[in-house]
C-alpha positions in Angstrom: 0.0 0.0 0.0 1.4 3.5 -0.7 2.5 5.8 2.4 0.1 8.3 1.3 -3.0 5.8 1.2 -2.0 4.2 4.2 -1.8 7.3 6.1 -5.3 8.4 4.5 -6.6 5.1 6.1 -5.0 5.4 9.2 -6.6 9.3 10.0 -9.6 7.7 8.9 -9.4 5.3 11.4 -8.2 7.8 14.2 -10.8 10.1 13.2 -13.7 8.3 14.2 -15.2 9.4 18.0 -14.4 6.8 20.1 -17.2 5.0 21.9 -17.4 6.3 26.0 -18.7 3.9 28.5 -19.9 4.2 32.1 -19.7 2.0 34.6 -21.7 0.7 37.5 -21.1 -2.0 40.3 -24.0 -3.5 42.2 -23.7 -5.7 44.9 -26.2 -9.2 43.9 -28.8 -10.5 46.6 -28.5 -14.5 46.1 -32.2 -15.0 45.7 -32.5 -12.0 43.6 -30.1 -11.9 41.0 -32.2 -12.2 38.0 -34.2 -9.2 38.6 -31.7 -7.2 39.8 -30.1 -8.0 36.6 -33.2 -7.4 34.3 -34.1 -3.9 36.2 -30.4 -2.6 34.9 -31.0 -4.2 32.1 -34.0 -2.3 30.7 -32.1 1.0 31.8 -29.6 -0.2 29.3 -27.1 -1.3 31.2 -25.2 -4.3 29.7 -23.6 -7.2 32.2 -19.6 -7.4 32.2 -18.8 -9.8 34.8 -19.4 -10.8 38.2 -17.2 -11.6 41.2 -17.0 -12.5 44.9 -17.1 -9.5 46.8 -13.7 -8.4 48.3 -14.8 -9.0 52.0 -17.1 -11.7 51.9 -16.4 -14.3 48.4 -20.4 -15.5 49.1 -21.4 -11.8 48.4 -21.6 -11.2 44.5 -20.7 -8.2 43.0 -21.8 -7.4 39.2 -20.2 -4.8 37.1 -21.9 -3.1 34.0 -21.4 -0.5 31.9 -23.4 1.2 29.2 -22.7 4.1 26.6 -22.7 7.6 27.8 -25.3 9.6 26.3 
């Protein structure tokens, strides 16, 4: 490819606004989880992963994010 095409590409590329996220962690009751999980789901909010809870492992912790508006 020659420089000058590559470099168009590559500022096209750059050029583009990059996507911003927020974030949210919510702490998962055991019997729960599902709706907890569908009430941030209908505000948009999109499931990442979910982990023990840093002081008690039996205490779930979700994280989400979602595009800024």
């Amino acid at each position: 490819m020659p420089q000058a095409t590559h470099e168009a590409v590559r500022a096209r590329y750059y050029s583009r606004a990059m996507t911003k996220w927020e974030y949210a962690t919510v702490p998962l009751l055991v019997h729960a989880t599902k709706q907890i999980l569908d009430t941030w789901g209908e505000d948009g909010w999109e499931l990442v992963q979910v982990v023990p809870g840093p002081n008690n492992p039996e205490q779930l912790v979700a994280y989400l994010k979602r595009e800024k508006a």
